[in-house]
N, C-alpha and C positions, 0 to 999 in steps of 0.2 A: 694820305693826302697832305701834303708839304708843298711850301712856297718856298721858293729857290733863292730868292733876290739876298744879295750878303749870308750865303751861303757857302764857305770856304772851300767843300772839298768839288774838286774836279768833276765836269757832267759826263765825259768820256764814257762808254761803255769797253768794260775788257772782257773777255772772253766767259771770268768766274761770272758776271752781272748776265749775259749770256744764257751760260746753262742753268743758272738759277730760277731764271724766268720761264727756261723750254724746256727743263728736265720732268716735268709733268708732261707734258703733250707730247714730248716723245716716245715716254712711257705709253701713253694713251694709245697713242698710233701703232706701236708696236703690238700694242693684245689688239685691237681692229684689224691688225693684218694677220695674227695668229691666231687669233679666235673667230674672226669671222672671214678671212681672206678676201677685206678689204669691200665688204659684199655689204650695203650699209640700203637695205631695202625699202625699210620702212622707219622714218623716225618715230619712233613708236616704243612706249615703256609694254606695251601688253603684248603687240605683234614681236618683238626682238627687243628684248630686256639689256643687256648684255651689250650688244653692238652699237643701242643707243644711249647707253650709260659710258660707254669708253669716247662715242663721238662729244658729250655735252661736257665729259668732264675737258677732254683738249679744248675745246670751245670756253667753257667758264674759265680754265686756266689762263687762254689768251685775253679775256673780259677782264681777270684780273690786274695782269699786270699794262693792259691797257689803259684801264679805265684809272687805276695809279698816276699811268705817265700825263697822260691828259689834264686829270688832278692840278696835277704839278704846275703842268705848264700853260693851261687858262689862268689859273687861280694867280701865278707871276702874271702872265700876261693881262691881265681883264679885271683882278683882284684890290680893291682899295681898302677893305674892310680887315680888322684887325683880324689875324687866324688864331684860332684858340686849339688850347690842348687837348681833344679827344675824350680822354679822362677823366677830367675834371672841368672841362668847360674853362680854364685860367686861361687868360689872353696873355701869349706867348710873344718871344722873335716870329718873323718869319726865319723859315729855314729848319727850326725844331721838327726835332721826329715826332710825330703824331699830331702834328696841329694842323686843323682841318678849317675850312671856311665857304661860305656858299656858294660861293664861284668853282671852287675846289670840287665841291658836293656836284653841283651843274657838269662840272668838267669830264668826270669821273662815271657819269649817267653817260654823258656823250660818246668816251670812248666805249663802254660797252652798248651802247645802243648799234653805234657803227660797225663791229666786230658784228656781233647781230645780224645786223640787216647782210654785209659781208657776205657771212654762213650760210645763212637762208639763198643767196643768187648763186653760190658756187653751190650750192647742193644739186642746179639741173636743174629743167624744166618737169620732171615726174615727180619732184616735192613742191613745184609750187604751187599751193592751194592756200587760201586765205589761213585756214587754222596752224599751220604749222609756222607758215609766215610770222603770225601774231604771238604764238607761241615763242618761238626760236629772238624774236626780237624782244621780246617780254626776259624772256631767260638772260639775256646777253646784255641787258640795263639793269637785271639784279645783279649779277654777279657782276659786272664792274663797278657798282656802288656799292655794297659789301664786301667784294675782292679790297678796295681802297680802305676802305674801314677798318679792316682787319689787319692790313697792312698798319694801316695808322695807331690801330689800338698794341701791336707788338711792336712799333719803332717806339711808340709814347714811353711802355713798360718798361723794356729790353734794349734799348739801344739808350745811352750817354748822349744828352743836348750839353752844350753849355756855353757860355759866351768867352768869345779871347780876348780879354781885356787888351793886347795889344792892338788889334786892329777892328775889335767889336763888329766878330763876323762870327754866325754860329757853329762850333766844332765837333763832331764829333767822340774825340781825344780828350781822355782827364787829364788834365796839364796844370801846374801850379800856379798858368795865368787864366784859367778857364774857370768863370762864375757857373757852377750848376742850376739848370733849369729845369730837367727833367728827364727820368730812365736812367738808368742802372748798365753800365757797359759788359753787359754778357753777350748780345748777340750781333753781328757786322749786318750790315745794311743786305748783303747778299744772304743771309741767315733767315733774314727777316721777310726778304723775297721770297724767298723755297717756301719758308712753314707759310705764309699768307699764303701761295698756289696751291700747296696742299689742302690746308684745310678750307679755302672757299669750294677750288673744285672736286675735291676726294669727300669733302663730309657734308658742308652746308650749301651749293648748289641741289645739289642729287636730292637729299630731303625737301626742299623747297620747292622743287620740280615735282616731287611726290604729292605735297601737302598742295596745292596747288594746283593739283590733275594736270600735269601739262607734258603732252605728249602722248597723249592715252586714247584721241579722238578715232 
């Protein structure tokens, strides 16, 4: 969850920013079409284990990296409160990788709540029934406020903030004009993308959904 405002690198998306963000849900889709020939009957962990584990993880995938972008762009848009760093709760720039703020927080429920509700109306009239609704929309506002989280907690870690003292704009780049703020530059922003997809929707959606009973009515 990051605020963008005097944030130097460019918003553009290119292609790598792309499949970082889709290469889970492609994934996904592909065992749905190979394991179950696209046959998605019942959302249901007890009736089709399997078919509804491949649809919730593409689903929490796209919570995550929705509920990220929203993050972002409420938290710039809407956000007056200082953003802090994830990790340590330290009031940061805006702009630093992992500094998160309540607007941020809000923003991040929102994109996954809407992916959510989304899923639930393209799934058809033969899934629409109250529990699965509440279900599907419950699952799709965790996983984009933990997709962002987790996002946040590996930009904070793994990814280089620092400030440029030329233009006092936050960079990602260790530069001999750049004040350190926060993270260690091993992983690129698209790095950070992937492993946050993965692990909200490949490990900690799916457990959550279990602990949870959700999907089991």
């Amino acid at each position: 969850m990051r605020q963008l405002a005097d944030y130097s690198e460019s918003g553009c998306r290119d292609s790598f920013q792309v499949l970082a963000n889709g290469i889970v849900v492609y994934v996904a889709c592909l065992l749905l079409v190979y394991d179950c020939s696209m046959q998605l009957r019942q959302l249901n962990f007890l009736a089709q284990y399997n078919c509804s584990l491949y649809y919730l993880v593409a689903i929490s995938a796209i919570c995550c990296s929705c509920g990220d972008t929203w993050a972002s762009e409420i938290g710039t848009a809407i956000g007056s409160e200082t953003p802090r760093l994830i990790t340590t709760f330290r009031a940061v720039p805006a702009g630093t990788n992992g500094a998160v703020s309540m607007s941020g927080l809000i923003g991040s429920a929102l994109g996954g709540l809407f992916i959510g509700t989304v899923a639930f109306i393209s799934l058809g009239t033969d899934f629409w029934d109250y529990q699965t609704g509440a279900d599907l929309i419950l699952f799709g506002t965790l996983a984009g406020v933990l997709g962002s989280a987790v996002d946040s907690v590996l930009g904070a870690v793994f990814q280089y903030s620092g400030m440029d003292q030329r233009d006092m704009k936050v960079t990602n780049e260790p530069t001999a004009c750049s004040v350190h703020i926060s993270g260690y530059p091993i992983l690129s922003n698209n790095s950070v993308n992937l492993l946050a997809s993965i692990l909200t929707s490949a490990v900690i959606m799916p457990k959550i959904a279990l602990a949870l009973r959700l999907f089991e009515a």
